[in-house]
C-alpha positions, 0 to 999 in steps of 0.5 A: 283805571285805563291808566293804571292798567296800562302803566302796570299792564307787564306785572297784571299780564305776569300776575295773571299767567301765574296765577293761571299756570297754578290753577291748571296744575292744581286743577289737573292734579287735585282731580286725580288725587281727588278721585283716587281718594274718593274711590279709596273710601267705596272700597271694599278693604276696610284698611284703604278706606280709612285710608282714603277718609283720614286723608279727605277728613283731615285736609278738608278741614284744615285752612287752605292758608295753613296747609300752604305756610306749612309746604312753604315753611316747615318743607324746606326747612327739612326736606327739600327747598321748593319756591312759593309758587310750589308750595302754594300750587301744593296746598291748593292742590292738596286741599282741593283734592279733599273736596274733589273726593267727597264730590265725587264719592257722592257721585258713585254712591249715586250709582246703582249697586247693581252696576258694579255688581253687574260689571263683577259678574262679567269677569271685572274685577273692582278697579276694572268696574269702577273704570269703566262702569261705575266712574263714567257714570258718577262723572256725569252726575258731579258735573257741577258741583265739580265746576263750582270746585274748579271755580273755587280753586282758582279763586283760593289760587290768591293764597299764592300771594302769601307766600310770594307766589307772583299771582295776580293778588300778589302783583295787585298788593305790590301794586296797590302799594306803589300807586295807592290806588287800591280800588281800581287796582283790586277791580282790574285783578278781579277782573282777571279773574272773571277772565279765567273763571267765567270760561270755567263756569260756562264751560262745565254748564254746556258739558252738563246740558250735553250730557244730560 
């Protein structure tokens, strides 16, 4: 395994900065959309919430890897040329942000009604509510339902590998196809993986005990 990992060391290193760089903007992104979505479907307008649970029905139940082949087939083909990596932090994206929504409109729905109901009294209006009452509150609330989101994003960041993303599946396939050594191969891109997830895990149990 030391041999292999070392005579490949620049395309496991390549691999894992990719696959890291996707899971950020994913991660980043897929938690604004998810929460925008998420606060769509609690709004008062009867129009925005079917909005919000058209978008959160539709993606959270569609697979990840259809929702990427469509940004890196069907997109370029009629819209604008974007690259594998692109389309695949797109889908990754896209669908995370559906699960996000429902995580945290369960968190906002566990916030007392009187909450917004006090923060309208006061002079704010729903968003204002929302921001600064009701959305610190759901947060705390989700925290691990949403590490275990971030974990799973950066685990369906492998989908990157089917439409030539360069992530760590992708190199550990081209790998494995070279040297044949397909199980010491697909332990070291585990192992990669473990080096980004577990910091996330750990990360979101410390975040959850200290706001308890």
């Amino acid at each position: 395994m030391i041999n292999l990992l070392t005579s490949n060391w620049s395309e496991f290193i390549s691999g894992f900065g990719w696959t890291l760089l996707s899971s950020i903007l994913a991660l980043f992104f897929s938690l604004i959309i998810g929460s925008l979505f998420a606060i769509l479907e609690v709004v008062p307008n009867k129009f925005l919430r079917v909005i919000g649970n058209i978008y959160v029905e539709v993606f959270r139940n569609i697979p990840l890897l259809v929702i990427t082949m469509f940004f890196y087939l069907v997109i370029p083909l009629y819209v604008v040329k974007i690259n594998g990596f692109t389309a695949g932090t797109i889908g990754l994206t896209i669908y995370t942000s559906a699960f996000i929504a429902e995580t945290v409109r369960a968190g906002i729905n566990s916030v007392s009604v009187g909450q917004m109901e006090a923060a309208r009294s006061q002079g704010m209006t729903f968003w204002q509510g929302m921001r600064y009452i009701v959305l610190p509150q759901a947060f705390k609330l989700v925290i691990p339902p949403l590490g275990n989101q971030f974990v799973n994003l950066v685990k369906n960041s492998s989908v990157l590998a089917f439409v030539a993303g360069f992530d760590l599946m992708y190199q550990g396939n081209a790998i494995a196809s070279q040297t044949f050594d397909t199980i010491n191969t697909y332990i070291i891109v585990g192992l990669f993986y473990l080096v980004i997830t577990m910091p996330i895990s750990y990360y979101m149990q410390y975040l959850e005990r200290k706001l308890a």
